[in-house]
N, C-alpha and C positions, 0 to 999 in steps of 0.2 A: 504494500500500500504506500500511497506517495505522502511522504513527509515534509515535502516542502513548499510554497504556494509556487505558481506558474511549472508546475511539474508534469502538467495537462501536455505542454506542447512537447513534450517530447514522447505523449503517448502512455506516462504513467496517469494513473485514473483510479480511483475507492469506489470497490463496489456497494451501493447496499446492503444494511444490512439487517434481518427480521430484530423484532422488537422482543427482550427478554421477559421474564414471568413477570418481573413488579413492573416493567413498562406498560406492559398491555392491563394491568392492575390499576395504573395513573389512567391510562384510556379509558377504563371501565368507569372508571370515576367522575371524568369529566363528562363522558359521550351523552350519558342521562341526564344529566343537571343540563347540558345542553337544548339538546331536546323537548325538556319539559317545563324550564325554569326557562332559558332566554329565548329560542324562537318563537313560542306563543306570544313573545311580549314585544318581538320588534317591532311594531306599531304603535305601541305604546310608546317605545323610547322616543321613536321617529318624530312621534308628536311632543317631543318631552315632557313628559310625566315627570313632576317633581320631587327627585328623592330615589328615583327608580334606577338608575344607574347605578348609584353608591351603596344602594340595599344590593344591588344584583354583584358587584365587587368585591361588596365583605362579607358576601354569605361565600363566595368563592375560596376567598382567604377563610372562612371557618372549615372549607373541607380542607385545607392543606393546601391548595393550589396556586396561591398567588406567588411563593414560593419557590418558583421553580430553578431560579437560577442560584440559589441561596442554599450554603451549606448546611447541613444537620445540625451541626454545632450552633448555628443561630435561630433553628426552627424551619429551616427550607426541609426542600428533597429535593436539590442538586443533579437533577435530571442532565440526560445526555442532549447535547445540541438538536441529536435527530428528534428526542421526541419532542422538547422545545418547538420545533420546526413543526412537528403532526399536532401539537396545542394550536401553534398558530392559524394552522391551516382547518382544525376543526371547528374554533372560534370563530374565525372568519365564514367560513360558510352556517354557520347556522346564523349570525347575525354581525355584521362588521361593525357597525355601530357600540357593539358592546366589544367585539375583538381590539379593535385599535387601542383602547382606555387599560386592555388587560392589558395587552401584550407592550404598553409604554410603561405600565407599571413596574410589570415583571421583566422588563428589558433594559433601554436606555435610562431608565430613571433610578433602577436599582444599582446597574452596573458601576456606573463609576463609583458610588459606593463600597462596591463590594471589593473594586479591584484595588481604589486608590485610598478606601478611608484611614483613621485610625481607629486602632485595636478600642477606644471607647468609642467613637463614632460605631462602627459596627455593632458592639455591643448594646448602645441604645438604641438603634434602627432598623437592623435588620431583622430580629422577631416581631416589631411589630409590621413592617412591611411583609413579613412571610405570612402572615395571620391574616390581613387586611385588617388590623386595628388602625393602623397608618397606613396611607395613598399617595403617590407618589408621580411629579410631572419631571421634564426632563425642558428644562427653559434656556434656549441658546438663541434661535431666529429675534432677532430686531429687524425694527421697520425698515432700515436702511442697509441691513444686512441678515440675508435669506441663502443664497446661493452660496456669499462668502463669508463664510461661518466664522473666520477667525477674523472678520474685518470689523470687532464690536466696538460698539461705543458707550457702553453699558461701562460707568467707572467705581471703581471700590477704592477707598481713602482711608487711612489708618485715624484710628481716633486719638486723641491725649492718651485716654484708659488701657488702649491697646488693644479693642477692637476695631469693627472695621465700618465704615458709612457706606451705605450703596445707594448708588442714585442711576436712575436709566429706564428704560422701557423693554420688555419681551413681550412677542407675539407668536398666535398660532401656539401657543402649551395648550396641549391634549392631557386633559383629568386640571387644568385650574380652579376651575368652580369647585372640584370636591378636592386638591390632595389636599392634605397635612406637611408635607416635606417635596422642595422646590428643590432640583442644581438647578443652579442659576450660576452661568457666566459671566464675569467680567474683567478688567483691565484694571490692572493695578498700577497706579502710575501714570495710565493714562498707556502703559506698554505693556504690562506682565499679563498675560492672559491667564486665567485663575478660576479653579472653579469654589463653590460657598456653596452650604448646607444651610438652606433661608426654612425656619417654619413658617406656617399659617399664621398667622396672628403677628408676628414681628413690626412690630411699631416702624410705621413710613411705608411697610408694602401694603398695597392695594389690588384687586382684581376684578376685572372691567368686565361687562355684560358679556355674555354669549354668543360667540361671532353666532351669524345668521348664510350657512355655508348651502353648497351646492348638493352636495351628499354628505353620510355620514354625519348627520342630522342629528342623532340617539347620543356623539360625544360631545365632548362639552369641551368645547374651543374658546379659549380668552387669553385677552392681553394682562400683563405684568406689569404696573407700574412701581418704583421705588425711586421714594422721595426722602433722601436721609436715613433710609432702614436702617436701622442700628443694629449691626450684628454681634454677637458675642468672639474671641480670640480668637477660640477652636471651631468657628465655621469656615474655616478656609480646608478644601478636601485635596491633599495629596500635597501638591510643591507649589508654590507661589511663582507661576512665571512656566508651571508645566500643564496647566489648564487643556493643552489642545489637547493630552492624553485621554486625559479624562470623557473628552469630547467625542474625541477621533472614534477611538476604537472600541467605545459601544455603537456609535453609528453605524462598524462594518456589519459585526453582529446583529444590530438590528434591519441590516439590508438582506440579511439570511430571511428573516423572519420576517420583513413585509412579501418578500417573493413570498413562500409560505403562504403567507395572508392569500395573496392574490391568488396561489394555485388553489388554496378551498374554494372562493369566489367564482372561477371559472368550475369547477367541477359543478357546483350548484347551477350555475346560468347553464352547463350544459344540462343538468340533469333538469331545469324547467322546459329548454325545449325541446329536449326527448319524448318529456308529457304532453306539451303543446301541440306537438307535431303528429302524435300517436292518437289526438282525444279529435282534432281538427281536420276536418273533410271538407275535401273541396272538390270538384268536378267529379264526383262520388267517390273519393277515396281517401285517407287520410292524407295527411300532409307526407308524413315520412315513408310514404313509396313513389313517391316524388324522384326522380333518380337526382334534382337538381337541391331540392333538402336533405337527401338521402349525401350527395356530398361536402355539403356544409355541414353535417353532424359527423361525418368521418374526418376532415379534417379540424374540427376542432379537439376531436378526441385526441387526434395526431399530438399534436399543439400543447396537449394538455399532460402527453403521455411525454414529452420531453421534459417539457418543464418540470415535471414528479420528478425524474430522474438528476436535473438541474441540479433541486431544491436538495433534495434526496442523498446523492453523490458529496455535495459542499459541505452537508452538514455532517457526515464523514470524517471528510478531512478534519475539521475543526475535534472530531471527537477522537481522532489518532492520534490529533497532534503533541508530541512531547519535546521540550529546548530547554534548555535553561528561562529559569522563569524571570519576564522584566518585573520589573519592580511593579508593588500592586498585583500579581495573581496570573499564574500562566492560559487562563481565558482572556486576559488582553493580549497576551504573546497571541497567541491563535488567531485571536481576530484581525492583529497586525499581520501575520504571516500569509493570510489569505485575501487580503482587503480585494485584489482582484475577482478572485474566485465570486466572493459577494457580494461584489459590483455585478459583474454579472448574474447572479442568480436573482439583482433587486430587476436588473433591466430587462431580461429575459424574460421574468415571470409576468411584471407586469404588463407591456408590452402584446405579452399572449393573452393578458386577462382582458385586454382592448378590443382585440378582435375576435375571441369570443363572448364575448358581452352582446358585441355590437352583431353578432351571426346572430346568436339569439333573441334580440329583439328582434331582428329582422325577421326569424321565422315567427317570430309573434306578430309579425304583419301589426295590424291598427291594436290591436289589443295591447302590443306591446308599445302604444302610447301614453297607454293608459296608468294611472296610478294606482288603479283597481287589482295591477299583475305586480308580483313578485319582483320580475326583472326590471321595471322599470326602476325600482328602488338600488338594484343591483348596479344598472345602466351610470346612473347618478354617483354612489357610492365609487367605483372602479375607477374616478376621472383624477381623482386626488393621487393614485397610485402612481403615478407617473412625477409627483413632485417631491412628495415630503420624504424624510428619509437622505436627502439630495436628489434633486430633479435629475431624469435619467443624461441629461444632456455634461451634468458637471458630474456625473458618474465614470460616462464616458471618455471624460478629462482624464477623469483620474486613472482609470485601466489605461489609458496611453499614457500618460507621466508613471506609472507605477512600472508599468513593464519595461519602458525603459529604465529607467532606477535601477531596477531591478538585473537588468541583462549588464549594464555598465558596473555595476559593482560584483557582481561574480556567482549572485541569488539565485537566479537561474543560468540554467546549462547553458551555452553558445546555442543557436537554433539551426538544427536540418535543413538548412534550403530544400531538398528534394522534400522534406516532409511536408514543411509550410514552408514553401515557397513564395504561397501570396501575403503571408505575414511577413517575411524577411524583405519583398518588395515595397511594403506599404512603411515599414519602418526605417529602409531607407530611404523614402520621399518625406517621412516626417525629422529625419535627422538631415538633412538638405534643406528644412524651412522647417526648424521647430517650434516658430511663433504661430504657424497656422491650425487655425484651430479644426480647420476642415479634415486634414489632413490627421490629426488626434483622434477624430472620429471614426475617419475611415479604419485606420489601424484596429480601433476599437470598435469595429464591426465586425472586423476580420477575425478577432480572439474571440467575442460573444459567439459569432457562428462556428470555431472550432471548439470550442467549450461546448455549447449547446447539441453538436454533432453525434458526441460519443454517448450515444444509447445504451 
């Protein structure tokens, strides 16, 4: 099995692999509570129903679940990447609305905690973030910086006492309205990038109404404002001036786990027009002996049967993976190591979950204009998948800056021309003009399509 990221291009590859007795035990666990506790209610959330999201989060966290990334020793059950990945993808198709709230909980919002806190931070956090006694958001995007994450303006100024004042604005945190415990990024100095463990209630922060979004309706999106917060000495999380760690590398991980997201999504819109197409007759027969529906539902399956393996495959690797650990916990190592791989699995999945979204409405013909269908809410929900996370477009930056990085410093092998031929041509037209950005992209089409390839 391949132990190192960009190890794909030379042909090495992690199989899948079946789920053991206490994983399919977490599945049993969730699969019901899913079923019978949050799909009946996506309409309810959709409409938000007040108080229904944070009751459906902390009865989560009373079964053990919210947990997931979080050692025993703190009250987790420290599940493997892969089934991490089948949460996401279970969540999400039974209701995204509620998915997204869990899985930022249980992901970017726990993570830098768990990699970079200290031994008392951890101690006071992390059981009750395993419990859902505390809820937890993950607050880096400002208005003026979205794409470029580390371009903030959000400033943190040491006091007389020797804490610290935060003053500045976040936007777009997913769970504001309900956490208890914010990261919140900012600039020490006006230069040191930094990440701070802000609670609820901290004199000076404030949280602004409910964005009014396009999908994904049921989470609860609001801005950050801090006017003077007063923080205590020991909110500052990991090194003062190493902020982007903190940052960086739960976002790779969490780009595992929105693909994930997105492949339940598409498995659901496939399985609505399966039904649609099957219950729906037209010129006396149902839709799906249609030879021309009949291959719009085979290649979505297509589509959808790559992606499993994408998603499948990546979270493998991360679960092999063993190095010496960096500092803060060798699931940041992982995530660092991969950060390609997970670019690709965010842009791949989502990407597939577009087109088929949009097959499936289509075979819902006018019905699927309607709000009256399922999908239409799916339709809605899928459009955001292509941004947060990193928009697939600075993802795509990033697998062509990484992979060079990465080949010029000795990370990965020298590459095969005869293998990938058309990757070694696209990278030297992008080391010929490395300011073009077109040119970044292309290379990084070229790696998504040899990634995505191996079935």
């Amino acid at each position: 099995m391949s132990k190192t990221g960009g190890a794909f291009l030379q042909g090495e590859f992690p199989t899948q692999r079946p789920f053991n007795s206490f994983e399919k035990q977490c599945l049993a666990a969730i699969q019901p509570y899913l079923e019978v506790e949050v799909r009946p209610r996506a309409d309810r959330l959709e409409d938000g129903e007040d108080g229904l999201l944070e009751s459906l989060l902390r009865e989560v966290g009373r079964l053990g679940l919210m947990g997931v990334a979080i050692p025993e020793e703190f009250g987790g059950i420290a599940l493997s990447r892969t089934l991490i990945a089948r949460f996401c993808e279970e969540t999400a198709r039974a209701c995204p609305s509620f998915a997204i709230p869990f899985n930022v909980h249980s992901g970017v919002a726990t993570l830098p905690l768990l990699w970079f806190g200290t031994d008392a931070q951890k101690a006071h956090w992390l059981p009750k973030l395993a419990t859902g006694e505390a809820l937890a958001a993950f607050a880096l995007s400002e208005p003026n910086a979205g794409s470029d994450a580390l371009g903030l303006s959000c400033r943190a100024t040491r006091t007389p006492e020797g804490g610290w004042r935060l003053n500045g604005q976040k936007v777009w945190i997913t769970n504001a309205g309900i956490a208890d415990l914010f990261t919140v990024f900012a600039k020490v100095d006006g230069e040191h990038l930094t990440a701070f463990l802000v609670e609820r209630g901290t004199p000076g922060l404030s949280v602004g109404r409910d964005e009014k979004k396009l999908g994904l309706k049921g989470s609860r999106t609001a801005s950050l404002f801090f006017d003077d917060a007063e923080l205590p000495r020991d909110a500052v999380l990991g090194e003062i001036g190493k902020g982007y760690r903190a940052a960086l590398f739960p976002l790779n991980v969490g780009r595992l786990n929105i693909g994930a997201a997105a492949l339940g999504m598409a498995k659901e819109a496939l399985s609505l027009a399966r039904a649609h197409a099957s219950a729906r007759k037209q010129f006396g027969q149902p839709l799906d002996k249609f030879e021309i529906i009949g291959d719009k539902l085979a290649r979505m399956a297509e589509k959808i049967a790559r992606a499993e393996s994408v998603i499948y495959r990546t979270a493998a690797l991360l679960d092999s993976y063993t190095s010496p650990v960096l500092h803060g916990g060798g699931g940041a190592a992982a995530g660092e190591e991969f950060a390609i791989e997970c670019a690709i699995a965010k842009i791949y999945c989502t990407e597939m979950l577009d087109f088929v979204v949009d097959e499936a409405l289509q075979i819902h013909g006018g019905y699927g204009f309607s709000e009256e269908y399922a999908i239409a809410r799916l339709y809605r929900d899928s459009r955001i998948f292509r941004i947060f996370e990193g928009t697939n477009e600075i993802n795509r930056l990033t697998i062509a800056v990484q992979l060079h990085k990465r080949l010029v410093a000795g990370r990965i092998a020298p590459l095969d021309k005869a293998r990938v031929g058309r990757l070694t041509t696209a990278l030297a037209a992008l080391e010929a003009n490395p300011e073009s950005q077109l040119k970044a992209v292309a290379l990084a089409d070229i790696t998504i399509d040899l990634y995505s390839e191996i079935v």
